[in-house]
Phi, psi and omega in degrees: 000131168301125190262126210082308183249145170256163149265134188237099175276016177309126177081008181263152160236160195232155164232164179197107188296157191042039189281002175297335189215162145087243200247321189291003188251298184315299200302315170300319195282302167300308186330285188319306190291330174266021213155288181298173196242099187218143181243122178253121142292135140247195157276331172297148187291315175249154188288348165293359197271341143291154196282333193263188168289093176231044185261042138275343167286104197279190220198121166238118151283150181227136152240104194300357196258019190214112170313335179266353189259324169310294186308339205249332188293327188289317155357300211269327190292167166235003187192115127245158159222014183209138170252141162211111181268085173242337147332078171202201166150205198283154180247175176248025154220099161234040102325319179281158170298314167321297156277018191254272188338304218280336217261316172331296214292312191281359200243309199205336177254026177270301173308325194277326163317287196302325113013302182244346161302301180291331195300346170301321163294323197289298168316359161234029137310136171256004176299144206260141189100345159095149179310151175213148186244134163226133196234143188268116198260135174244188177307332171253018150296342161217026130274123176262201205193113202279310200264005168213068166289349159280303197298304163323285205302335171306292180299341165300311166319328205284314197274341159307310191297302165317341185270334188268331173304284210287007174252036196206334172240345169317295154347311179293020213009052175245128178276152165234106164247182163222149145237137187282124176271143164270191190299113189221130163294145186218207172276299193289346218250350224301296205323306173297290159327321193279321197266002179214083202279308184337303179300286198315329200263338176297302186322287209284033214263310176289321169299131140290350129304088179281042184219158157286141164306143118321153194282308191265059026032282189247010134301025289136296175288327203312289167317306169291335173292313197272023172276166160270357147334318201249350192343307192276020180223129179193177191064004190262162170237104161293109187286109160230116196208036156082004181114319189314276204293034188289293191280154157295155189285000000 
């Protein structure tokens, strides 16, 4: 639950792509709690197919990495007003071409597919404050990272993209933002943060803000961007990570 402020989605509808688990889960799960109307993707074919709970939700598998699957899902809809491109992540060699290409395709060019797919739904929102796209950006959108050069160049992209959706679709009343998530507990994140504490104390070492991020952490900013509270903002990337992208090394 968003803390301090309530939102009121009554009647919007929203997708969020990977919402089955992690900051994509947080983020569907506030929509729901404000309101909203919400369709999450996953990779599994039904949403029982998960440990947890997600029958507040209707449920599409998607493979985000297949240009028709963008397309047939954007199809099936009849009515948005908020995108939230949150699917992707790290591949596991990317280095190899294969994976620098695949973390490229899941990352930054699936939103954009998925993206020009909706905009025709997004251009016939009546949401007050204007239709909204959000795409989730991380620390290595301005950082480099030895071990995911495909994942960087991507979310570098991701952060590009939202400044051009948003002055090239804003006329339509459609917003483009991003938020750079910092080091935030998930399902994939627990392992690493629980199992390296050394790494964890350098990150917070550098935060002004002395904690790991939380998943409703940036469900939070998400829900304030695609607000009308936020109407007069659009193409930005918000860092919300504790402080990290602040500091000096």
């Amino acid at each position: 639950m968003s803390k301090g402020i309530k939102y009121d989605y009554k009647d919007a509808s929203v997708l969020v792509t990977g919402g089955s688990n992690g900051i994509g889960l947080a983020i569907a799960q506030a929509y729901h709690e404000a309101g909203a109307r919400v369709l999450i993707t996953g990779r599994r074919p039904s949403k029982d197919d998960y440990d947890h709970d997600l029958g507040a939700f209707s449920y599409r598998q998607l493979d985000v990495s297949s240009r028709e699957s963008l397309e047939e899902l954007a199809d099936a809809l009849d009515q948005l007003d908020i995108l939230v491109n949150n699917a992707g992540g790290a591949q596991a060699d990317e280095w190899a071409a294969d994976g620098f290409d695949q973390s490229l395709n899941i990352n930054v060019a699936s939103a954009f597919h998925l993206s020009s797919a909706c905009k025709p739904l997004l251009e016939a929102s009546e949401f007050e404050g204007g239709a909204s796209i959000i795409g989730i950006a991380s620390m290595t959108s301005f950082f480099g990272y030895e071990w995911t050069p495909g994942y960087g160049a991507a979310k570098a992209a991701l952060v590009q993209l939202v400044k051009t959706l948003g002055i090239s679709w804003g006329p339509g009343g459609i917003r483009a933002n991003a938020v750079a998530a910092g080091m935030t507990r998930t399902n994939l994140t627990a392992p690493a943060i629980d199992g390296m504490p050394e790494m964890i104390e350098g990150m917070l070492a550098r935060q002004g803000i002395k904690r790991v991020g939380e998943a409703q952490d940036i469900a939070d900013a998400v829900l304030f961007l695609t607000s009308p509270a936020a109407s007069w903002i659009t193409g930005q990337t918000l860092a919300v990570d504790g402080g990290f992208s602040t500091a000096m090394a």
